[in-house]
Biopython code that builds the backbone (N, CA, C, O; Angstrom):
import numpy as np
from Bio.PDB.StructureBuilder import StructureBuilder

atoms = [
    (1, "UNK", "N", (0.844, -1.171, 0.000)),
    (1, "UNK", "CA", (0.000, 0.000, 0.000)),
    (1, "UNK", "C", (0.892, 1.238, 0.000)),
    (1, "UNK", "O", (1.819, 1.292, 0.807)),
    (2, "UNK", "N", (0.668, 2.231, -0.853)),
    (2, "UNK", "CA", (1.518, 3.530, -1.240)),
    (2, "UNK", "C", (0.457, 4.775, 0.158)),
    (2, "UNK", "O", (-0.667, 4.957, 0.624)),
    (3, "UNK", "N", (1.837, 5.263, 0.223)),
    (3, "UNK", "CA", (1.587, 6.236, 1.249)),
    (3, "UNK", "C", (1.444, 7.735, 0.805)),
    (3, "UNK", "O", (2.301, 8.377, 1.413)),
    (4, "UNK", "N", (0.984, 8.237, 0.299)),
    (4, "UNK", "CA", (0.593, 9.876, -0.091)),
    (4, "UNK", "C", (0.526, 11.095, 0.411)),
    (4, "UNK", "O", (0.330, 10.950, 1.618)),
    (5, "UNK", "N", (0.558, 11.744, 0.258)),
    (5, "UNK", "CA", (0.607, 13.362, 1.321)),
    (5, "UNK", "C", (-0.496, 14.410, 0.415)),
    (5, "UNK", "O", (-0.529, 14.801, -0.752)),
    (6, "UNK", "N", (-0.998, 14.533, 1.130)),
    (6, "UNK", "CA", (-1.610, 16.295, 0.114)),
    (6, "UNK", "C", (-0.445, 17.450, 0.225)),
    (6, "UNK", "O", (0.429, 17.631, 1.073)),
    (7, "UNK", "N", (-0.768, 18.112, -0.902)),
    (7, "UNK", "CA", (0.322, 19.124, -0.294)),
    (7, "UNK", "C", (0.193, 20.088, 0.786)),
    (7, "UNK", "O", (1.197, 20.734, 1.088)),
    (8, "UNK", "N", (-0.646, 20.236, 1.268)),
    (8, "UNK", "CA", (-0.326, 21.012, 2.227)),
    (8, "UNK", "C", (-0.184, 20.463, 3.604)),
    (8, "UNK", "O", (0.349, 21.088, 4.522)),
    (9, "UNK", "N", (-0.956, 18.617, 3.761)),
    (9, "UNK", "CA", (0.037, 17.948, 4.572)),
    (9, "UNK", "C", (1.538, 17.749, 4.344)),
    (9, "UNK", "O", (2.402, 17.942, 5.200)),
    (10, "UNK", "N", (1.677, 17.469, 3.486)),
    (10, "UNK", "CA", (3.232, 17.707, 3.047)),
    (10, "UNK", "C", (4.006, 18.916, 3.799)),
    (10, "UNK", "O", (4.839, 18.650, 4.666)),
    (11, "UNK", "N", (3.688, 20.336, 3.417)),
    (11, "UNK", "CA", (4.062, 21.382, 4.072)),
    (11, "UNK", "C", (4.266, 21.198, 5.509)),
    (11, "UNK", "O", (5.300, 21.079, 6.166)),
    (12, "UNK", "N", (3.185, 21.205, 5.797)),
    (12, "UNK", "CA", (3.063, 21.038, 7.325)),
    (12, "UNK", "C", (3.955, 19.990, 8.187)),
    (12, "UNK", "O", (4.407, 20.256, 9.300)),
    (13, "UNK", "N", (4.145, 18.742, 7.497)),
    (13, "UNK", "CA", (4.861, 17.728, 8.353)),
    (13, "UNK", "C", (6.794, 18.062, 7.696)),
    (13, "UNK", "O", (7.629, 17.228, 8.046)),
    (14, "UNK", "N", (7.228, 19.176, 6.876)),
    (14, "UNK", "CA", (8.165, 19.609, 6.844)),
    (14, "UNK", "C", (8.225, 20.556, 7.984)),
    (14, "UNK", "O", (9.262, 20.481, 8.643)),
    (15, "UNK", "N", (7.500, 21.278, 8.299)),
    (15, "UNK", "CA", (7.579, 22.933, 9.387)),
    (15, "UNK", "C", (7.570, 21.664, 11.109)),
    (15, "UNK", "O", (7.349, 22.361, 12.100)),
    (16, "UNK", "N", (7.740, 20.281, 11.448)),
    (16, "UNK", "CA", (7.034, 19.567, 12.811)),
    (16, "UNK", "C", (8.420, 19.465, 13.293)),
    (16, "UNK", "O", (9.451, 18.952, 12.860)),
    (17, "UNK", "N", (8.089, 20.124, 14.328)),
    (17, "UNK", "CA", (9.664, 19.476, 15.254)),
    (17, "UNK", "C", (10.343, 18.423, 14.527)),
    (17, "UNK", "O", (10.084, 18.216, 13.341)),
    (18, "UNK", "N", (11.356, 17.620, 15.289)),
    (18, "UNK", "CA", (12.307, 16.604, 14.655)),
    (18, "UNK", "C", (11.831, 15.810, 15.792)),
    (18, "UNK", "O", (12.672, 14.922, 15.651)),
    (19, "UNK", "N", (11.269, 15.489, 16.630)),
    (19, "UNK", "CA", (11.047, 14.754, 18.000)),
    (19, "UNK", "C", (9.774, 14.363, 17.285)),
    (19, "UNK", "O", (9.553, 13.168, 17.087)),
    (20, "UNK", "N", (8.952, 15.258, 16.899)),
    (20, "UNK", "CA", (7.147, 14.841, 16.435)),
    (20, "UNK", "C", (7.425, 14.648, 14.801)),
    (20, "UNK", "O", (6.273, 14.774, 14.385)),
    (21, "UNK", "N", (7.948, 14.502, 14.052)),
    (21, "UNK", "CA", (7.907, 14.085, 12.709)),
    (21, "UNK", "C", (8.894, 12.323, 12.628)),
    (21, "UNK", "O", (8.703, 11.451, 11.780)),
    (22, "UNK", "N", (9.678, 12.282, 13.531)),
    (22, "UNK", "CA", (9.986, 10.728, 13.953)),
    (22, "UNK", "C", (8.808, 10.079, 14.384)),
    (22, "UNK", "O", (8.327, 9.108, 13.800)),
    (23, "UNK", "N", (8.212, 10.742, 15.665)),
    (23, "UNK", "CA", (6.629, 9.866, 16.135)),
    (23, "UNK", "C", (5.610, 9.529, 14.638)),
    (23, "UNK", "O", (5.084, 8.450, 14.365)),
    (24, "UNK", "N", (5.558, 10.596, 13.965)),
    (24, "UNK", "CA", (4.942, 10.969, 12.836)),
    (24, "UNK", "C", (5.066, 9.658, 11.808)),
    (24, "UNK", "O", (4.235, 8.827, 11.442)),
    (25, "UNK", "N", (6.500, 9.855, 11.503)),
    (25, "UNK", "CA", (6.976, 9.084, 10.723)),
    (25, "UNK", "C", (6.803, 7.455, 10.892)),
    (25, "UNK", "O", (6.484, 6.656, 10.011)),
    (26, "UNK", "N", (7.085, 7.204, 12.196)),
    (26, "UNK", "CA", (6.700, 5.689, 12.695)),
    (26, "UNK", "C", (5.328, 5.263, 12.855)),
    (26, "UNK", "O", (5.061, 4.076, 13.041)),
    (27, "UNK", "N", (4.661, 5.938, 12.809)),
    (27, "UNK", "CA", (3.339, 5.846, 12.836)),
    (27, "UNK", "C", (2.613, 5.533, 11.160)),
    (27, "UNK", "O", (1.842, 4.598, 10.941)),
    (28, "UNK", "N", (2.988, 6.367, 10.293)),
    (28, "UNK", "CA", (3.102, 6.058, 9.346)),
    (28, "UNK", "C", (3.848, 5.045, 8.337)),
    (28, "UNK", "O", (3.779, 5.096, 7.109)),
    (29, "UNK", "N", (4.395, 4.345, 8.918)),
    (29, "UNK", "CA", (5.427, 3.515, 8.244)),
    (29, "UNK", "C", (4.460, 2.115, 8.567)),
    (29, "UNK", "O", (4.544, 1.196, 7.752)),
    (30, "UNK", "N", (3.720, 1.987, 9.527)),
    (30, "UNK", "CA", (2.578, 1.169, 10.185)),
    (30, "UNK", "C", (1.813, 1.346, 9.266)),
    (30, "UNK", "O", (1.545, 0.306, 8.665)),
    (31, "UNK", "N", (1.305, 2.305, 8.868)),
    (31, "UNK", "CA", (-0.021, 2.352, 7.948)),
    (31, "UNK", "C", (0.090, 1.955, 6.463)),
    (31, "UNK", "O", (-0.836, 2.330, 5.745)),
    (32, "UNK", "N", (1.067, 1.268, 5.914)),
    (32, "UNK", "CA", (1.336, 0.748, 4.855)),
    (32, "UNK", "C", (0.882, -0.874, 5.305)),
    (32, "UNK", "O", (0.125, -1.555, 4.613)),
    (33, "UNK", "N", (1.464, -1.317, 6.527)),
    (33, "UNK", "CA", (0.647, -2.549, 6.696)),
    (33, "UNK", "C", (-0.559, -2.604, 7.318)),
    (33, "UNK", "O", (-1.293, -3.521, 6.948)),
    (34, "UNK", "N", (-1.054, -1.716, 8.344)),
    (34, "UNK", "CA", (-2.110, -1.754, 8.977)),
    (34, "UNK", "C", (-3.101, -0.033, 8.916)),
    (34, "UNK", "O", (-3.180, 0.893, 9.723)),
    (35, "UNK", "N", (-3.707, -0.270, 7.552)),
    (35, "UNK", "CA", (-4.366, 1.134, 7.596)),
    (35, "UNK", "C", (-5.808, 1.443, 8.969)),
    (35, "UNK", "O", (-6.315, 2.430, 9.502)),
    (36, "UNK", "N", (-5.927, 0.392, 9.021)),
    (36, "UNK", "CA", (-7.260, 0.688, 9.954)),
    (36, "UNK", "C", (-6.947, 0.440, 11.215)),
    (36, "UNK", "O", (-7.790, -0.126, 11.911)),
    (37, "UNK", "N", (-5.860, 0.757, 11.693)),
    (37, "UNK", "CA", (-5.250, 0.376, 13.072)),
    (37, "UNK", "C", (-5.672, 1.823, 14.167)),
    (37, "UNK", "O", (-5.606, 1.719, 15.392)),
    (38, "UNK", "N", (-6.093, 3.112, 13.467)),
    (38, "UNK", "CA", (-6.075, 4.319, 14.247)),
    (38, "UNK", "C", (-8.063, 4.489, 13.512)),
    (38, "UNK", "O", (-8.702, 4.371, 12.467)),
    (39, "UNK", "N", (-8.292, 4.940, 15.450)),
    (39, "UNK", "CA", (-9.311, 5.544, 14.792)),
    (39, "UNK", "C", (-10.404, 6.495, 14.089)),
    (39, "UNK", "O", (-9.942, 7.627, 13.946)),
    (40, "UNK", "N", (-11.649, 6.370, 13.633)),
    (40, "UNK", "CA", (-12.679, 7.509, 12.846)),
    (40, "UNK", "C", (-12.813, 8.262, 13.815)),
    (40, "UNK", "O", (-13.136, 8.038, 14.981)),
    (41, "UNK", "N", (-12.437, 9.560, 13.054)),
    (41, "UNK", "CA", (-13.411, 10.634, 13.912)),
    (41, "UNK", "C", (-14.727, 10.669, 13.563)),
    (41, "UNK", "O", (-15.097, 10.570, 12.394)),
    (42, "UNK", "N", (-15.530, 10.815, 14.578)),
    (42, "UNK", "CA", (-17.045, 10.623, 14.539)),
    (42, "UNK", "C", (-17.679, 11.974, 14.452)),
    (42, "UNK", "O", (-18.898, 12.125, 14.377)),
    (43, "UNK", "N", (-16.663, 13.117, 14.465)),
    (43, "UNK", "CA", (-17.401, 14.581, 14.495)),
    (43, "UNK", "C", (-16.739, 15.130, 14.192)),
    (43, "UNK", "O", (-15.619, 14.630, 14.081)),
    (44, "UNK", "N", (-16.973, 16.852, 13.762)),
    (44, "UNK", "CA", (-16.520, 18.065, 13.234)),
    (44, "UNK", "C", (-15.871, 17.882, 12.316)),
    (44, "UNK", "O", (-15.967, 16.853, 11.648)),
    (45, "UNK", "N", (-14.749, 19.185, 11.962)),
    (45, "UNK", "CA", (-14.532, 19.213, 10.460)),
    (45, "UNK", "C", (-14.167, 18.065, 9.755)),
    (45, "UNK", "O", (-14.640, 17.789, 8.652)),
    (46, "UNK", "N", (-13.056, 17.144, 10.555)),
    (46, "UNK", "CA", (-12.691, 15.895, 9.990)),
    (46, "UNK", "C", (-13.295, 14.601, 10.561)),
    (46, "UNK", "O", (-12.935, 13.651, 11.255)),
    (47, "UNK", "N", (-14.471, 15.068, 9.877)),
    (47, "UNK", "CA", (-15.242, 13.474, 10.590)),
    (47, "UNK", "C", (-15.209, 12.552, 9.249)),
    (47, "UNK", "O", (-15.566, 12.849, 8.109)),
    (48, "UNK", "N", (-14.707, 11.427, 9.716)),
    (48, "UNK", "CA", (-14.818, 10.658, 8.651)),
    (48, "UNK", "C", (-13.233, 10.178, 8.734)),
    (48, "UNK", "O", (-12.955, 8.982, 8.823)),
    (49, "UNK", "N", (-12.433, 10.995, 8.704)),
    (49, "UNK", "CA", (-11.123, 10.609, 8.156)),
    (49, "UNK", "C", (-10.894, 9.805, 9.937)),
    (49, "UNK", "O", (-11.447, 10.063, 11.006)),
    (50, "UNK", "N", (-9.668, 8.629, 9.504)),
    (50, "UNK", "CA", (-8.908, 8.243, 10.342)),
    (50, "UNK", "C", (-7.560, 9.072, 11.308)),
    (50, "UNK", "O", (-6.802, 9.643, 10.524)),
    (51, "UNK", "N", (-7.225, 9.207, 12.456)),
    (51, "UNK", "CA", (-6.370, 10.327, 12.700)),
    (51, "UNK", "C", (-5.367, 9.647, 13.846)),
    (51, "UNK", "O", (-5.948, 8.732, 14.429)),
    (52, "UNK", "N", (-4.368, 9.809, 14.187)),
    (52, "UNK", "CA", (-3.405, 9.531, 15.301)),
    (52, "UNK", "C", (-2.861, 10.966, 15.838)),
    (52, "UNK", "O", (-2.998, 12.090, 15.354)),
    (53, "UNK", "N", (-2.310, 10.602, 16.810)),
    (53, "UNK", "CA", (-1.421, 11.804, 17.890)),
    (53, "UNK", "C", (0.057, 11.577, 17.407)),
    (53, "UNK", "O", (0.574, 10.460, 17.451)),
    (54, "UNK", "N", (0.478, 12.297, 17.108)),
    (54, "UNK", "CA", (2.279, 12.788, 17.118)),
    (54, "UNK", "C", (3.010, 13.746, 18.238)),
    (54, "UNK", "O", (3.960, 14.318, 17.704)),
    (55, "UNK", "N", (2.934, 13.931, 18.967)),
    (55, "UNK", "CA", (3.079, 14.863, 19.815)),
    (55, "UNK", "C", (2.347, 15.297, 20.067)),
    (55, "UNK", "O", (1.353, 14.705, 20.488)),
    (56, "UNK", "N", (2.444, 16.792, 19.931)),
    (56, "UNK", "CA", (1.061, 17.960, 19.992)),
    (56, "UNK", "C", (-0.119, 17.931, 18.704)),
    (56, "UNK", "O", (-1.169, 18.573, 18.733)),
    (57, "UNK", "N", (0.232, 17.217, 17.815)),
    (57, "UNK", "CA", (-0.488, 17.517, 16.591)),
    (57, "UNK", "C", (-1.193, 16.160, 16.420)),
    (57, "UNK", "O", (-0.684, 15.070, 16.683)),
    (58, "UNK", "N", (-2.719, 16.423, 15.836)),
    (58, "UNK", "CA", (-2.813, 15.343, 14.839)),
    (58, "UNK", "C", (-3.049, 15.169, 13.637)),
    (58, "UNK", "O", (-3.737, 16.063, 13.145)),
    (59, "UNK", "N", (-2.623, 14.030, 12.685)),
    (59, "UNK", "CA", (-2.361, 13.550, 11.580)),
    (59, "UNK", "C", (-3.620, 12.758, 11.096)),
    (59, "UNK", "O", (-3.787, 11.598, 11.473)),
    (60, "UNK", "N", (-4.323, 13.253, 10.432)),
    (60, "UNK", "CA", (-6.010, 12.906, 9.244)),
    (60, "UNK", "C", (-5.276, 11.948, 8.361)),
    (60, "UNK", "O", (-4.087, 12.018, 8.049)),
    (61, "UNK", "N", (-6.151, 11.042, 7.999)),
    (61, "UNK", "CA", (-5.595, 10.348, 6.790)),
    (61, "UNK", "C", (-7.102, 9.356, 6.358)),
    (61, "UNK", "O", (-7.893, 8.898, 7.183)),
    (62, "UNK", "N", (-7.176, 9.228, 5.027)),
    (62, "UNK", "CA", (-7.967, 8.325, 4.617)),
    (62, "UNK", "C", (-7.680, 7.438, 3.577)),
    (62, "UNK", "O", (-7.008, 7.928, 2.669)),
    (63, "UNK", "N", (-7.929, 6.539, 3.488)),
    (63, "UNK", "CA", (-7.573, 4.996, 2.325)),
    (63, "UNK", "C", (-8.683, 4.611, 1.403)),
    (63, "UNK", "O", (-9.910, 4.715, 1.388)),
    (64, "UNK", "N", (-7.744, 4.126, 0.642)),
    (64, "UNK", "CA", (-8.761, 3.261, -0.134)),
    (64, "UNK", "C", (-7.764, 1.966, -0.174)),
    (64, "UNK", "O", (-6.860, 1.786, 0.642)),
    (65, "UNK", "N", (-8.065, 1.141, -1.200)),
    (65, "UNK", "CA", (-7.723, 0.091, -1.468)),
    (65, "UNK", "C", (-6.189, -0.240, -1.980)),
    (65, "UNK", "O", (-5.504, -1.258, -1.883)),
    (66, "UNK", "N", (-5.916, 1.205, -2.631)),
    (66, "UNK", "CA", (-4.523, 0.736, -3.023)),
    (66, "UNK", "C", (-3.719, 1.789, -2.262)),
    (66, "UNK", "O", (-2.511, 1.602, -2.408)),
    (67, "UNK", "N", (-4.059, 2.971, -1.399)),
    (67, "UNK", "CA", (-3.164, 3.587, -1.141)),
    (67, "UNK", "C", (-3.817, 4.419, 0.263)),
    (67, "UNK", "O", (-5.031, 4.607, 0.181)),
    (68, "UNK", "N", (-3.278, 4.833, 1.285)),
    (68, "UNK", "CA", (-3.609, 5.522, 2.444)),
    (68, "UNK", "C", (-3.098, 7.038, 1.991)),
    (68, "UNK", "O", (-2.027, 7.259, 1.426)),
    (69, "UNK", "N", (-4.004, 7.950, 2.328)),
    (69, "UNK", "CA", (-3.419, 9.594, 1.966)),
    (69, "UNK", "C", (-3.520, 10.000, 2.706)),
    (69, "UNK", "O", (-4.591, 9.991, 3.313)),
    (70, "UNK", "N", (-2.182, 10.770, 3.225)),
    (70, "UNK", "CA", (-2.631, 11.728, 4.805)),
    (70, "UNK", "C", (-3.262, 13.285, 4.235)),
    (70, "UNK", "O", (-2.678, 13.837, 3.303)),
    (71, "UNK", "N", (-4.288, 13.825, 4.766)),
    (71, "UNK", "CA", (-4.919, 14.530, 4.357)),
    (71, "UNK", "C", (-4.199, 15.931, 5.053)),
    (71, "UNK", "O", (-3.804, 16.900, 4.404)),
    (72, "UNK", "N", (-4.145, 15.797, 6.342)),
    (72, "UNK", "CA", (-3.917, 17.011, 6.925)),
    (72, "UNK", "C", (-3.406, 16.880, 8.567)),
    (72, "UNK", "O", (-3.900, 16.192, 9.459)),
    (73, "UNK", "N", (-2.230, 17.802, 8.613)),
    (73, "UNK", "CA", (-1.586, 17.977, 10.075)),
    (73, "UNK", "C", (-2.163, 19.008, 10.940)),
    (73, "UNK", "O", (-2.046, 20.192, 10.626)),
    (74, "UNK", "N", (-2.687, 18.702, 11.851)),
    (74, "UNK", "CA", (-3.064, 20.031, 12.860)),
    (74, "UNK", "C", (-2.510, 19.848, 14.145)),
    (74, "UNK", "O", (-2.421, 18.745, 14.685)),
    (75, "UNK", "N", (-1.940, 21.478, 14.903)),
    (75, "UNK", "CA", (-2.110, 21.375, 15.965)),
    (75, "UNK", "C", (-3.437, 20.976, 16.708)),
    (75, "UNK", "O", (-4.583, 21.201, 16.321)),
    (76, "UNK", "N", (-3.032, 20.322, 17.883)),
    (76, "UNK", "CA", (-3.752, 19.271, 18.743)),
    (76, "UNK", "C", (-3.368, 18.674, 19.594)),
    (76, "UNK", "O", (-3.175, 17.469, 19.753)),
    (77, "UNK", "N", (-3.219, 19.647, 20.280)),
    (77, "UNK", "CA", (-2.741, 18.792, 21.820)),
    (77, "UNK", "C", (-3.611, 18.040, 22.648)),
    (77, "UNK", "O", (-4.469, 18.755, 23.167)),
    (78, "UNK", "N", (-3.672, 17.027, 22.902)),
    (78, "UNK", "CA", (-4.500, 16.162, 23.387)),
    (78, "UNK", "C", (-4.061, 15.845, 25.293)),
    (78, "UNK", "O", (-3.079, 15.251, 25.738)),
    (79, "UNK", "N", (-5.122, 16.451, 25.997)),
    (79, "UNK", "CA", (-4.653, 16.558, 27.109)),
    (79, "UNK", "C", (-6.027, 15.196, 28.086)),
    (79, "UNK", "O", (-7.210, 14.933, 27.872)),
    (80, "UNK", "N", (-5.040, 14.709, 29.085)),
    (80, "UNK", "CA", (-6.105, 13.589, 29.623)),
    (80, "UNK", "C", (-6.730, 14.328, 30.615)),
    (80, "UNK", "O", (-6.147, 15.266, 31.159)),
    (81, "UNK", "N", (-8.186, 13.903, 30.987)),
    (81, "UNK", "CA", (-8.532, 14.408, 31.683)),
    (81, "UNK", "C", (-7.861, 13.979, 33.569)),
    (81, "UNK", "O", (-8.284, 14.616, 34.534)),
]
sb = StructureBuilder()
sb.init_structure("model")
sb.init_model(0)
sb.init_chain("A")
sb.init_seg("    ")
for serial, (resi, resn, name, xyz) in enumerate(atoms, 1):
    if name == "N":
        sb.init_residue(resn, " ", resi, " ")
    sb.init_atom(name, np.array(xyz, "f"), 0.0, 1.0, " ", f" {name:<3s}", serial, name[0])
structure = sb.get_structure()
């Protein structure tokens, strides 16, 4: 399975720390064998797409059959309650 970027995910995961584009990166290197391993967002702008945590940010992505595309990087700090 081929791994894709939009460009302006592209942009964005060039401008990510070097600490959060390794997390980034390993996370993605997974999704060539296991695309459905992270899960749907069920609401707001990116509902629909699949997403993981990298640090502070998270990483959108959606698949099809022959290829996973990361759609988009956002800040997102994800804090526990």
């Amino acid at each position: 399975m081929r791994v894709l970027f939009a460009e302006a995910a592209a942009e964005a995961f060039a401008e990510l720390p070097q600490s959060t584009k390794k997390k980034a990166a390993n996370s993605i290197e997974l999704l060539e064998q296991h695309p459905r391993m992270y899960p749907v967002r069920r609401r707001g702008l990116m509902r629909g797409y699949r997403y993981f945590a990298a640090g502070r940010h998270l990483v959108y992505y959606s698949m099809n059959a022959q290829e996973v595309r990361i759609a988009a990087i956002i800040p997102g700090a994800m804090r526990r309650a």
